[in-house]
N, C-alpha and C positions, 0 to 999 in steps of 0.2 A: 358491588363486587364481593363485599360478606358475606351474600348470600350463594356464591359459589363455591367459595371456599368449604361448605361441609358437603359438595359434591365431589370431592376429591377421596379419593381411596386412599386406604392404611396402607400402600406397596409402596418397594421401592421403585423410583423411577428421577425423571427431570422435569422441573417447569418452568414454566416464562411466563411475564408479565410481559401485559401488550399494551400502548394507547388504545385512544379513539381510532384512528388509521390502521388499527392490527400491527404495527411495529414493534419487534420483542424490546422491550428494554434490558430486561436483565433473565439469566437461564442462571438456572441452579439444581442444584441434584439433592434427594434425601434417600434416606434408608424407608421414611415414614414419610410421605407424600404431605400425607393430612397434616400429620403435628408440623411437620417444617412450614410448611406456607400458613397456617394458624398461628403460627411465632411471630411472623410477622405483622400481625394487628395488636401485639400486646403494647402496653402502655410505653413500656424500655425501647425508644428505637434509636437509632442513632439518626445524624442529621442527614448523612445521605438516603439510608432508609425511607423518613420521613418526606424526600423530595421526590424518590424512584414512587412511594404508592400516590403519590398526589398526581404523578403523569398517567398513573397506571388507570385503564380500566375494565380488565378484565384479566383472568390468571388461568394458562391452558395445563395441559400436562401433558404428559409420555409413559407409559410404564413402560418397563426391563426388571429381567428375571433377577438382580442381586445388584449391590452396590455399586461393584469394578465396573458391570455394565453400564450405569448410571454415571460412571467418571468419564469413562470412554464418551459414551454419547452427550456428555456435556463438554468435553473440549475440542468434542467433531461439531458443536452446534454454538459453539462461542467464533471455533475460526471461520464459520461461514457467515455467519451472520453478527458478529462484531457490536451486542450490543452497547450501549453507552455506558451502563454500569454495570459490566463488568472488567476484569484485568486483561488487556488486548496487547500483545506487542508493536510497538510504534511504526516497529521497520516491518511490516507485515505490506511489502510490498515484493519485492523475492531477494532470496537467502541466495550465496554462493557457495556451491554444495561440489566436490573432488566424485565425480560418476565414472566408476568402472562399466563400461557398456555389455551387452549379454552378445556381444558380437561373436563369432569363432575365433578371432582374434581380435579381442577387447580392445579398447580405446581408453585410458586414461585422461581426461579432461575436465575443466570447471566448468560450471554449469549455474545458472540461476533458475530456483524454482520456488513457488509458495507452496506449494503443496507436498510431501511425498507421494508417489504411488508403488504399489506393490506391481512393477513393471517387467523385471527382471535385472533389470542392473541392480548396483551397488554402489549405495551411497554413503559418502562419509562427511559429516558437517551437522548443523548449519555453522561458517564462520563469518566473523561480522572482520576479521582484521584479511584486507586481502591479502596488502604487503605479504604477510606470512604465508598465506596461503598461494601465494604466488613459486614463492620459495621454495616450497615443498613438491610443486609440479616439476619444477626447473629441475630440484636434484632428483627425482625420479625418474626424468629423463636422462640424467648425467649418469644415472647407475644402472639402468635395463634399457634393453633395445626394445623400447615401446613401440606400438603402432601407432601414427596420427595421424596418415592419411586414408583415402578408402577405395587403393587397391591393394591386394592383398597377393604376391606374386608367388608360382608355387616355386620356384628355383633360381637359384645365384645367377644365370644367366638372363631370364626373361625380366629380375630386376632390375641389374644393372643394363639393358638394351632399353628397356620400355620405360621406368620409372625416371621421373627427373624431381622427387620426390628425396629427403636428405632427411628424416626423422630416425632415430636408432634401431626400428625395424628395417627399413628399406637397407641403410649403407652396412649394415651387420655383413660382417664375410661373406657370410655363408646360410643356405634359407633357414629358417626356424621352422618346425615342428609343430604340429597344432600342439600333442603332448608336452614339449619343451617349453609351449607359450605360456599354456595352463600352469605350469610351475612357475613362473616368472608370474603371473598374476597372483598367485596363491605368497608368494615372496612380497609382493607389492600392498598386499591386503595386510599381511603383516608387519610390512614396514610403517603402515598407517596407522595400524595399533597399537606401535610403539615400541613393537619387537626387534629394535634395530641390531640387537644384538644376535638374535638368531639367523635373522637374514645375514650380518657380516659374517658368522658362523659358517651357512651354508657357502657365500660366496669363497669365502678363505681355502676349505675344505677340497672345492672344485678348484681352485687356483693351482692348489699344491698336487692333486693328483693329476692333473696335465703334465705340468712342469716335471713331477717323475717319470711321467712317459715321453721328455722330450718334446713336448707338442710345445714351444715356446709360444708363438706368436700366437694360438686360442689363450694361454695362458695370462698373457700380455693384456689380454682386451678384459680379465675377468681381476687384475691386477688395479685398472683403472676404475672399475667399478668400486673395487676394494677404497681405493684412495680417497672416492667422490663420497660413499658413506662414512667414513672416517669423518671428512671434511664435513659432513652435515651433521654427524651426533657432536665433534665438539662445541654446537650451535647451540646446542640442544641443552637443558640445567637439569641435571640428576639431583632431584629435591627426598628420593627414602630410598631406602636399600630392600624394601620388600618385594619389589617387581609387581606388585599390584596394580591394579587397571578402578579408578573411580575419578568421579567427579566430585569439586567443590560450588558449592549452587548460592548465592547468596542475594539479596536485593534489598534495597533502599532506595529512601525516600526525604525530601528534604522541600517544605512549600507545595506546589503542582508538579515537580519533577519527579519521576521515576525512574528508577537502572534494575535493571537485573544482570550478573554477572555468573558466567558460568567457567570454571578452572578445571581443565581436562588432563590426566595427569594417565598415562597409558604405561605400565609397564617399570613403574619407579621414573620415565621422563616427563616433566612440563611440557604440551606439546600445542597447547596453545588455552589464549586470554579471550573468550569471546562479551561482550555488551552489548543489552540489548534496551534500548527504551519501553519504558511501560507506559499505558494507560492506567492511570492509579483511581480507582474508584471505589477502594478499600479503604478500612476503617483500622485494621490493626494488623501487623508484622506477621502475626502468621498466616496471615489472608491473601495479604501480597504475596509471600514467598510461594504458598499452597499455588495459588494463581498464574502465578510463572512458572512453579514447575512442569504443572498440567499443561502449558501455553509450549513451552519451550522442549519438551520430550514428546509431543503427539506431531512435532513437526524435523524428528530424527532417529533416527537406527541405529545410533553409534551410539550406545546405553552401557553404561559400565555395572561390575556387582556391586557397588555401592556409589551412595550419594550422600556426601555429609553434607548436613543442614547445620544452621544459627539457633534451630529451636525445635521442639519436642514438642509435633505438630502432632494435631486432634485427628486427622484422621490421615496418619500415619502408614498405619499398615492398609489400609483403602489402595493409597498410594503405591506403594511398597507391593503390593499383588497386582497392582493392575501394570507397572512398569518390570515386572516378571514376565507376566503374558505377554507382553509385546517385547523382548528380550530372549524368550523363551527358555529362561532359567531362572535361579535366586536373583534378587535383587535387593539390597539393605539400604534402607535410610536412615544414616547414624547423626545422631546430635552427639560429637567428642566432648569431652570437659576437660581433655588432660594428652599429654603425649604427643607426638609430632604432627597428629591429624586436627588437632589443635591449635597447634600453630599453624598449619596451611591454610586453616579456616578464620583464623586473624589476618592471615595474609589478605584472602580474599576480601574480608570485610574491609581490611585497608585499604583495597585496588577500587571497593567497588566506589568507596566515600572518595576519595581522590579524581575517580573518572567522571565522576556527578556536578562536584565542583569544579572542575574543569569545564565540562558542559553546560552549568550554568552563568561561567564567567563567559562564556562565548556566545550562549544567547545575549546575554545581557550587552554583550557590544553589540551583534547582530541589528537587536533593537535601535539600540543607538547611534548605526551607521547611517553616514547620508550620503548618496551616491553625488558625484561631485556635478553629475547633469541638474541635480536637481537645485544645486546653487548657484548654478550657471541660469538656470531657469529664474532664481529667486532675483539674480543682477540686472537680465534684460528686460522684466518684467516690472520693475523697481518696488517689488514686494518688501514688506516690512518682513516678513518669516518665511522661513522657506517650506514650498507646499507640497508637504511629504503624503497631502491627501489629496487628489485630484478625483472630478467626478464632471464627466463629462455627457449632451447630450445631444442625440441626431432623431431628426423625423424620418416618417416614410409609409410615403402609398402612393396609389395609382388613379392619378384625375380627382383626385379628394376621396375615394374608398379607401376600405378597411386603414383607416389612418391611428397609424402607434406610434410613439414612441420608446427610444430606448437609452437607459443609463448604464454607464461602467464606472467602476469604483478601481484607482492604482494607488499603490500604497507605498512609498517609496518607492516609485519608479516601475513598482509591478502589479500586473493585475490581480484583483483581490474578489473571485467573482462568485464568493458568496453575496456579496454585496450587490451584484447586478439586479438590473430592476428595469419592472416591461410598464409601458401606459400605452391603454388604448385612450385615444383622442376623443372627448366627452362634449364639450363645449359648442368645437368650431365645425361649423359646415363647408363643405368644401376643399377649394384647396387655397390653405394661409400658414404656412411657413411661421411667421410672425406671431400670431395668435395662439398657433399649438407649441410653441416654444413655452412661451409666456405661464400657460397652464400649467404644463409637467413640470417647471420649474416651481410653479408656485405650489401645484402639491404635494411634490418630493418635499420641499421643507416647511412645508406648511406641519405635516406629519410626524418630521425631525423634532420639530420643535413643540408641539406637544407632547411626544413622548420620550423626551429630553434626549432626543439618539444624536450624535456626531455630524458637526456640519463641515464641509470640507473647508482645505485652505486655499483651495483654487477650484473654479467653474469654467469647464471649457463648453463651448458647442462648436457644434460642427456648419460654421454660418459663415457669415462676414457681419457687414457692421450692423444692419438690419435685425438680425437675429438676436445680436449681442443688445441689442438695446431694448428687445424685447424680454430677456429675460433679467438685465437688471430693471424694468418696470417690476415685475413680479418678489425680486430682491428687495423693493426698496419696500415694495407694501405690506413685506415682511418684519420690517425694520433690520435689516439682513446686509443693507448698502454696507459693510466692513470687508464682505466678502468679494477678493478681487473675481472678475467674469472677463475670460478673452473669447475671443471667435477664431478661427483657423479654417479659412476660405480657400476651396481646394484648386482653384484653377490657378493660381502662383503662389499657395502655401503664404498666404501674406497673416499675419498675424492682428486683428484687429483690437483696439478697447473701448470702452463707451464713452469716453470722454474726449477722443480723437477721431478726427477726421478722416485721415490719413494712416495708412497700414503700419508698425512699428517694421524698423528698418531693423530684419534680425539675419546675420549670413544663413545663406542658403546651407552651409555645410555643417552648422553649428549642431551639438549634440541638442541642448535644449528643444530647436526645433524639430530635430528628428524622433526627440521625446512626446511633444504634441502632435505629431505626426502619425506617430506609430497607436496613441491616444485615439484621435482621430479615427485614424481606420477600421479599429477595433469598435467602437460606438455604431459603426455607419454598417460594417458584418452584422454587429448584435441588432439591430434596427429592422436590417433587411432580413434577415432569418426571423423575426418574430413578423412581420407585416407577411411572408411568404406563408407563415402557418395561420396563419386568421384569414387570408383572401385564400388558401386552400379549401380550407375550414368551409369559409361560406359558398363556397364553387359546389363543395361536395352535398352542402347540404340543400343547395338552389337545386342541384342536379335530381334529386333522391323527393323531395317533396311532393314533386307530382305525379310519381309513380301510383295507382291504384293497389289497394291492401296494403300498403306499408305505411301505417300509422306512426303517430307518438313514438310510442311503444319501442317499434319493432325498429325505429329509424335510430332510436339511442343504443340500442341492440348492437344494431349494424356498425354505428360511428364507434363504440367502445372497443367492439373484435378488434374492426380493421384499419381506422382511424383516416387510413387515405381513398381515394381514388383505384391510383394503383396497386392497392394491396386488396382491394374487389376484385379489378379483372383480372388478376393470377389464379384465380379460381372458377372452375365452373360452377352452373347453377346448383349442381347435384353437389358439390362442397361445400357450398355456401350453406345450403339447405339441410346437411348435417352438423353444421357449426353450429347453427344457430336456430335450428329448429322455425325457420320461417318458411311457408308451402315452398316447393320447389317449381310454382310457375309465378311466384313474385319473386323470386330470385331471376328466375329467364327476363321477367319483364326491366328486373333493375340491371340488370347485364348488359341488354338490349340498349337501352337508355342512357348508360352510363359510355356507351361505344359509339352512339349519334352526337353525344356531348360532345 
């Protein structure tokens, strides 16, 4: 890998580090290509460093024309591809985002997305508290006659005949205006930026010149609205008197835990508290925060003129330009030392440390909880501990073919299926239950136990007694007999152990049971899905072998494209024969062939 490293060019651009599998580990951006990724072999590295080039073996790159561009395309290639080391948001599963739709007559509603797109609507968020954001829909409905269904009626009359529809568009007096809606959105855009006071402004203004013309009862509905934003700003905490519009940005770290916490402050009001979990695979404070801000602003549009930070980060104005362009104005990121912006920013720092702690006191019971099936299980089973790790396991094939097995790993009660694991049957010939039990039992911890990995505290199969006493043989030649083994026999769910004769007598309706049960079924799924893709497997490949011209070669070719049967004949000859570059009369002949199958 040293020796690629002075194939890299003095530009600016981004790079990644990849394994042996081509997997990026980590993307990173420089102004100098070459010096940045040459840093990283000097002597000074740090310990994650030192882990990230040990996995690494190869380093690719990207050019772009200037830095901002190098930021940009390293926070558009961190949230697609989510390496391991680097700073990922935890909840980067979807955000709950307030979407004004580009309709004629827009729709105000919540929405979940991981992405933004430049679609035409308008978005405001991400927020992580919905409660509030819940709030905020509610009185935006309580103060404009929004639209939220999707028809849209041109007159008082064909509304009230046709619609059965009660949203504050539909029951309004009298029809609305496309031009009159457009202001009511353009009011709502600003009520969401914190402008609550211009919008009472405006509605007050309308209230009182009705009311001089007599028009009481239009005046009356514009009076309600008045009342309903009143009722929402005193909700609301007027923290400056500047009416300014910024964000307070801050994150922390404590152990393997990470927070990032963002305080959005619209117009001199607090208008909301958002947190978000990090992946911390940072080395120091302004790595992380750099990390988050990049993470947390390439996935919203709601961008203030400023951002005070905790620290007086390196590449600052990088920053600082590139959340301009996407703002398309100034943008300032201030580190305060003094003055009320100051204080807001100890504030933050206090919220963030407080909601961290919180969240680590809640893991830590998390951890520590035991679901009460599972010592109901620990009573009927007359375990000495209760077996918060179960691993359970089922055969499967047809007439003694393609014969596998299959393991699942629960963990407290849930599946844990990084931990699953496939065995094809090595040993035994034929068909014997008995024998291929006995194996995948003995090599699962045969394996465990050389490389000192975790033994469970209960062993289920999917048998009755026979089975069960096949795999404590394998238990015992382990020296492993500590570890209790039941069997869970499908045709009356009877519960069996190896040292009885006889089924244990457990109610039919008990949780415990429905816990091995539920065990059970999931093994016997996982078993026959992997025996279904090995007897595919060799069907497709029994099928393909005798074909003439299609060698070695050209058969690995074909198995890697299309992988099945039926993902051959979706194609014709002449498609196949431009995929993959094999003549297009050995394609006719494996068509042919694969249709007499």
């Amino acid at each position: 890998m040293k020796g690629v490293q002075k194939k890299i060019p003095i530009k600016p651009g981004v790079y990644f580090f990849k394994d042996k599998n081509k997997k990026i580990l980590y993307i990173g951006k420089a102004k100098n290509l070459n010096r940045r990724v040459n840093s990283y072999f000097s002597r000074n590295q740090t310990i994650k460093t030192k882990i990230m080039l040990s996995k690494s073996n190869s380093v690719d790159y990207l050019i772009v024309s200037n830095e901002v561009e190098a930021l940009i395309t390293e926070a558009n290639m961190i949230k697609e591809y989510k390496p391991k080391y680097n700073i990922c948001l935890k909840d980067d599963k979807t955000f709950p985002y307030i979407v004004i739709t580009k309709d004629s007559y827009p729709k105000v509603e919540i929405i979940r997305k991981k992405n933004l797109e430049n679609d035409g609507n308008v978005y405001f968020g991400p927020y992580t508290d919905v409660k509030y954001l819940r709030t905020v829909i509610k009185a935006l409905h309580k103060i404009f006659p929004i639209r939220a269904c999707n028809n849209v009626k041109k007159n008082k009359s064909e509304r009230y005949n046709n619609s059965s529809c009660f949203c504050g568009f539909c029951v309004y007096p009298e029809a609305i205006s496309k031009s009159d809606y457009e202001y009511i959105i353009k009011q709502i855009i600003d009520f969401l930026k914190g402008k609550n006071k211009k919008v009472r402004l405006n509605i007050k203004n309308t209230m009182d010149l009705l009311r001089d013309n007599l028009e009481f009862e239009k005046a009356s509905k514009y009076r309600d609205q008045l009342l309903a934003i009143d009722s929402f700003i005193k909700k609301q905490k007027k923290i400056t008197y500047d009416f300014k519009n910024y964000d307070i940005v801050h994150a922390v770290s404590k152990e393997k835990n990470s927070l990032g916490v963002v305080i959005r402050v619209r117009n001199g009001f607090l208008i909301g508290l958002e947190s978000f979990n990090i992946y911390k695979n940072e080395d120091s404070f302004d790595k992380l925060i750099n990390g988050f801000l990049i993470q947390y602003y390439n996935r919203t549009h709601d961008i203030p003129d400023e951002v005070l930070i905790g620290a007086n980060l390196k590449h600052k104005n990088i920053l600082s330009e590139w959340l301009s362009s996407k703002n398309l104005r100034k943008v300032k990121l201030v580190y305060p030392k003094i003055g009320n912006k100051k204080k807001m920013l100890e504030l933050c720092i206090k919220n963030a440390s407080m909601i961290l702690k919180d969240r680590i006191i809640k893991n830590n019971e998390r951890k520590d909880y035991t679901p009460k099936t599972l010592k109901e299980l620990q009573k009927v089973l007359l375990m000495d501990r209760i077996p918060k790790r179960i691993e359970a396991f089922d055969n499967s094939n047809i007439q003694g073919k393609s014969a596998v097995s299959g393991m699942v790993c629960y963990i407290n009660g849930k599946p844990l299926k990084k931990d699953y694991r496939r065995f094809n049957i090595k040993s035994v010939k034929g068909i014997d239950d008995f024998k291929s039990i006995k194996e995948v039992v003995y090599r699962r911890y045969l394996k465990q136990l050389r490389q000192n990995l975790k033994l469970p505290d209960l062993i289920l199969i999917d048998g009755g007694k026979g089975q069960v006493s096949s795999a404590k043989e394998a238990l015992d030649k382990l020296k492993l007999n500590h570890i209790p083994v039941v069997g869970l026999a499908k045709k009356f769910e009877e519960v069996y152990l190896p040292e009885s004769k006889n089924p244990l007598s457990i109610p039919k309706d008990s949780p415990a049971l429905y816990l091995l049960m539920n065990i059970r079924n999931e093994v016997h799924r996982y078993a026959i899905n992997f025996h279904r893709k090995k007897r595919n497997k060799s069907m497709y490949k029994s099928s393909l072998k005798e074909i003439h011209g299609l060698g070695e070669k050209r058969y690995k070719l074909l198995l890697k494209k299309y992988k099945t049967i039926s993902a051959i004949l979706k194609r014709s000859a002449k498609e196949i024969s431009l995929e993959t570059k094999i003549p297009i009369s050995v394609c006719a002949r494996i068509i042919k062939k694969l249709k007499i199958k």
